[in-house]
C-alpha positions in Angstrom: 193.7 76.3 104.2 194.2 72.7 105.2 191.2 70.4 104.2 189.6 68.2 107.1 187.4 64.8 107.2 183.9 66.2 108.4 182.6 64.6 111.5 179.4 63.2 111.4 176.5 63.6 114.0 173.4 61.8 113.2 174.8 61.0 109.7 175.0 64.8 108.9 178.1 66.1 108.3 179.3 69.0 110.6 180.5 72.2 109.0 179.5 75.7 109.4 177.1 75.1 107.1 175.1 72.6 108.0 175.6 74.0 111.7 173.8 77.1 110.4 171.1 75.3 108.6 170.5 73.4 111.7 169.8 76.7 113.5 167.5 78.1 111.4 165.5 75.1 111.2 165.3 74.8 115.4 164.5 78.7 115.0 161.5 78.0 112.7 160.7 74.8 114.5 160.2 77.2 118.0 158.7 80.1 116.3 156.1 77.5 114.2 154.9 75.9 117.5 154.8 79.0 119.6 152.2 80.8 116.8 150.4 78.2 115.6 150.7 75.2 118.0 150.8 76.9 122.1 149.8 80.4 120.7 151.8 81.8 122.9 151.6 85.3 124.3 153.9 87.8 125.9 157.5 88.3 125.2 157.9 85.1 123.8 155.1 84.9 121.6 155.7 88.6 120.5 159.4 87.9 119.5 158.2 84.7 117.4 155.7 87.1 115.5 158.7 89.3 115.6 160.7 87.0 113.8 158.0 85.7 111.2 155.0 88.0 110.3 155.2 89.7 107.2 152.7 91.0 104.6 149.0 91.1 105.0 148.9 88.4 108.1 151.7 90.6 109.9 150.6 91.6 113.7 153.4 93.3 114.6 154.7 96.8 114.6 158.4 97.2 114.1 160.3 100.7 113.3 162.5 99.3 110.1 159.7 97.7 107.9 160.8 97.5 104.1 157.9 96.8 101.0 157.4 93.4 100.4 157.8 94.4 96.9 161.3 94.0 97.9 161.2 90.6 97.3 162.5 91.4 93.7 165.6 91.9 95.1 166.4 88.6 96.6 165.8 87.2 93.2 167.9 89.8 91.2 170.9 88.4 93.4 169.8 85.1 93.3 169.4 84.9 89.4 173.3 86.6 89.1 174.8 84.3 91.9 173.3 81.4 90.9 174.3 81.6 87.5 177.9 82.4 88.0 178.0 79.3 90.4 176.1 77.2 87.8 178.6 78.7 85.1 181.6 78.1 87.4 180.9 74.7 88.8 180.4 73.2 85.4 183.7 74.8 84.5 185.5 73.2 87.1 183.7 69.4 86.3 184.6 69.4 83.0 187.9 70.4 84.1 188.2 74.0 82.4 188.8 76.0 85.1 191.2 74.1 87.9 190.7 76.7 91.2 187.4 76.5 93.1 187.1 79.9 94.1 183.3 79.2 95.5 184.6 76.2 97.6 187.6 78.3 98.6 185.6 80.8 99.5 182.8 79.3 101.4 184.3 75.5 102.4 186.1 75.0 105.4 186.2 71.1 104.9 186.8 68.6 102.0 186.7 65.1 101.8 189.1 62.4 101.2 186.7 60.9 99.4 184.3 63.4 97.6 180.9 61.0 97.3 178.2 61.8 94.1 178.6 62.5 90.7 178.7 65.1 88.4 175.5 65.3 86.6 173.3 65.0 89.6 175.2 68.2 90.7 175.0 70.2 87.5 171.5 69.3 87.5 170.4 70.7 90.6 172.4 73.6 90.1 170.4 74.3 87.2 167.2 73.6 88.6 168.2 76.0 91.4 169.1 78.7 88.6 165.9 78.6 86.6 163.8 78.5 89.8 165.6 81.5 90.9 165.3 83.0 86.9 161.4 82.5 87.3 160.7 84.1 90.9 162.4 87.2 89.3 160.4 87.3 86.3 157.4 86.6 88.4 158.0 89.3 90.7 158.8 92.1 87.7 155.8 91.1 85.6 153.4 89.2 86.8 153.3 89.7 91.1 151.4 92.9 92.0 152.7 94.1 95.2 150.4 96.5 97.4 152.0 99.5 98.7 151.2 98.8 102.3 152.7 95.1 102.9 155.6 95.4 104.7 158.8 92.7 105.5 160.8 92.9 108.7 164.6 94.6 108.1 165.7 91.5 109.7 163.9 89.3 107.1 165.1 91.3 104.7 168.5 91.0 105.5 168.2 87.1 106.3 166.6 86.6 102.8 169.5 87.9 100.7 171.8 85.4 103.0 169.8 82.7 102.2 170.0 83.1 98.3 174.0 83.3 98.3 174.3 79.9 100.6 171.6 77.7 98.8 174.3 76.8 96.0 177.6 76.7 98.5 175.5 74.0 100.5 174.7 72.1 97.7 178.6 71.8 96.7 179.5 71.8 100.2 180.1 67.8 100.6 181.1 67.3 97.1 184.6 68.5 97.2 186.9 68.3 95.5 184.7 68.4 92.7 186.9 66.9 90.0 188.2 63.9 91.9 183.5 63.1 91.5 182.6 60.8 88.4 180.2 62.3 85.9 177.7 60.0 86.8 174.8 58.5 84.3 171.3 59.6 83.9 169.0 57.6 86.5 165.6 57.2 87.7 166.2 59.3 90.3 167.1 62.3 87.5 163.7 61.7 85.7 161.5 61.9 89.3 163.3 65.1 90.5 162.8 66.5 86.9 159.3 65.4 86.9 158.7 67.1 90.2 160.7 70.2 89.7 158.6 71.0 86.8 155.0 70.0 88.1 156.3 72.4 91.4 157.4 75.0 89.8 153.8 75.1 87.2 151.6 75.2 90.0 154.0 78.1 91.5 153.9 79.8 88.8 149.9 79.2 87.9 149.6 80.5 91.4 151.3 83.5 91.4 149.2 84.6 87.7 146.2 83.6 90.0 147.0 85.7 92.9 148.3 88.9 90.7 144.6 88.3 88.7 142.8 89.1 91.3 144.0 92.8 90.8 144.9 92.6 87.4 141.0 91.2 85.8 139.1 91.3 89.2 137.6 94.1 90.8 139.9 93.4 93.9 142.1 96.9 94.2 146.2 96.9 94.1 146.2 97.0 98.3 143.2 95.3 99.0 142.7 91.6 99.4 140.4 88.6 97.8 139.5 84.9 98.0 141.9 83.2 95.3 140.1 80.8 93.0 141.6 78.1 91.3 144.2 75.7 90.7 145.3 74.3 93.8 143.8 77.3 95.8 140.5 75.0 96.0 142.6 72.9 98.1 144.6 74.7 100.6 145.6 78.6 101.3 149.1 78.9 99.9 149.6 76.7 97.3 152.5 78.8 96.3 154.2 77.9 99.5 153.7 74.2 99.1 155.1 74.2 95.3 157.9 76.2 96.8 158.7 73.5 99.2 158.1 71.1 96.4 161.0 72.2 94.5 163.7 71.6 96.9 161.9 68.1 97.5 162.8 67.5 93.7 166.5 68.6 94.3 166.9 66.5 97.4 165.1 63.7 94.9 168.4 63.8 92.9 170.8 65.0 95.3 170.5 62.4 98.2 172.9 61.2 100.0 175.5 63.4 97.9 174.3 66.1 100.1 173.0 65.5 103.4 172.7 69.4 104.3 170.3 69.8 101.9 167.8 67.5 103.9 168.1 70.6 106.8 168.0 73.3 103.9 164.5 71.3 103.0 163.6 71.0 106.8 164.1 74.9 106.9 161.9 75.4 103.8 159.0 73.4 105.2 158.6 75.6 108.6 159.1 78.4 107.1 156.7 78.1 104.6 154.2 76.3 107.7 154.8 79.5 109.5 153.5 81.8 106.7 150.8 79.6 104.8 149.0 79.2 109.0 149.6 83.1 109.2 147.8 83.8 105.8 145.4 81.3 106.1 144.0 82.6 109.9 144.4 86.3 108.2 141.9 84.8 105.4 139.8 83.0 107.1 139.6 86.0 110.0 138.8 88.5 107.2 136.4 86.9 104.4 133.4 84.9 106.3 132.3 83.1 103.4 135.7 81.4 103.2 135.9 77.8 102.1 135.9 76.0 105.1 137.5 72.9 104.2 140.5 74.6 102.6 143.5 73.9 104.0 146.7 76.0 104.6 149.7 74.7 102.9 149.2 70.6 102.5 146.5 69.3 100.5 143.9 67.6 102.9 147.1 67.4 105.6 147.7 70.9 106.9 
């Protein structure tokens, strides 16, 4: 295959990639403002919900529901994949292994002039890998799924997708990766580290809240409670903005080395809009003693 220049729109650079990641942002843009802006009814509005509901806030009926339990499988894939790409990239940038079967494989472009460095790369690879390593262990031994949430087949699908392209993005305008400097350590590193790890202890200090409530509280495994705690005394899903907060901290470090990434992060903030607005209407629908100045997903914003 015969490399090409990208061609920039809007100072992205156009690939399949970032042409995909620019969909599914408009798709969660639409489907955001439909539920939870216009509330929109009929077929429209059903085919948003369609697209979006899952677990307890879900409103709609559909034929090929999977558990939400099922989660654990996005990370079990995530945690292989983006070790072997973590394990392969740093390979080929300390030149030990010389053919990039990962760009090869999901690259249909290269630049003349491959723009970052090294390190940054290697670091958000990591990042991505331990984030991915902690949602698995989360979801076998701490998470308590109920038996009656249910996911969307389509969601489903869609979520195992989005695991396998996270780490071909993030090389995506880097290549050839051994014609990028190795880079030094920079501010930049130290406030994406310094983020990545405040995000992903409130994520994690979230998840041990919301599995609590069935563990230690008399709440049982399929019913619901009102979380306490942490940054539940500020808004509904705090687990959704720390998730969102991660790939803040990557794009921290990334930058301009990869401009997709800003539409992988734009994708990431409707998608978790969408479900923090659903859970917080399901919670405030269902407990009437719920704290009324708790917000959804943005402390004091949203």
């Amino acid at each position: 295959m015969v490399p090409d220049h990208y061609t920039y729109i809007l100072g992205i650079p156009i690939n399949l990639l970032s042409v995909l990641w620019a969909t599914m942002s408009a798709v969660l843009i639409t489907t955001y403002a439909v539920n939870h802006l216009v509330n929109a009814g009929g077929f429209v509005g059903s085919m948003s919900k369609y697209l979006t509901d899952y677990g307890k806030a879900s409103t709609t009926v559909r034929s090929l529901d999977v558990p939400k339990s099922y989660f654990t499988h996005y990370y079990i894939l995530a945690s292989i994949w983006n070790a072997v790409c973590f394990i392969t990239i740093s390979r080929i940038c300390f030149g030990l292994m010389t053919n990039n079967w990962i760009a090869s494989l999901f690259s249909m472009h290269s630049t003349a002039n491959a723009s970052g460095d090294k390190l940054s790369l290697l670091l958000c690879m990591l990042m991505l890998t331990v984030h991915s390593m902690k949602r698995l262990y989360e979801c076998l031994f701490i998470s308590v799924f109920s038996n009656k949430t249910k996911m969307g087949i389509i969601q489903y699908m869609w979520g195992n997708t989005y695991y396998i392209l996270l780490a071909p993005t993030m090389i995506s305008e880097c290549l050839p990766l051994h014609k990028l400097p190795f880079g030094s350590f920079q501010v930049r590193h130290f406030m994406g580290i310094v983020v990545f790890l405040i995000a992903s202890f409130y994520h994690h200090q979230s998840h041990i809240i919301l599995a609590d409530l069935r563990k230690k509280g008399s709440i049982k495994k399929d019913a619901h409670g009102i979380p306490q705690g942490g940054l539940f005394n500020l808004v509904s899903c705090p687990h959704y903005f720390a998730e969102v907060l991660v790939y803040i901290s990557i794009i921290i470090i990334l930058g301009a080395q990869c401009q997709t990434w800003f539409l992988v992060l734009l994708y990431n903030i409707f998608a978790h809009a969408n479900m923090a607005m659903g859970a917080h209407t399901w919670y405030r629908n269902t407990f009437k003693n719920y704290p009324p100045n708790r917000k959804a997903f943005i402390p004091f914003v949203l």
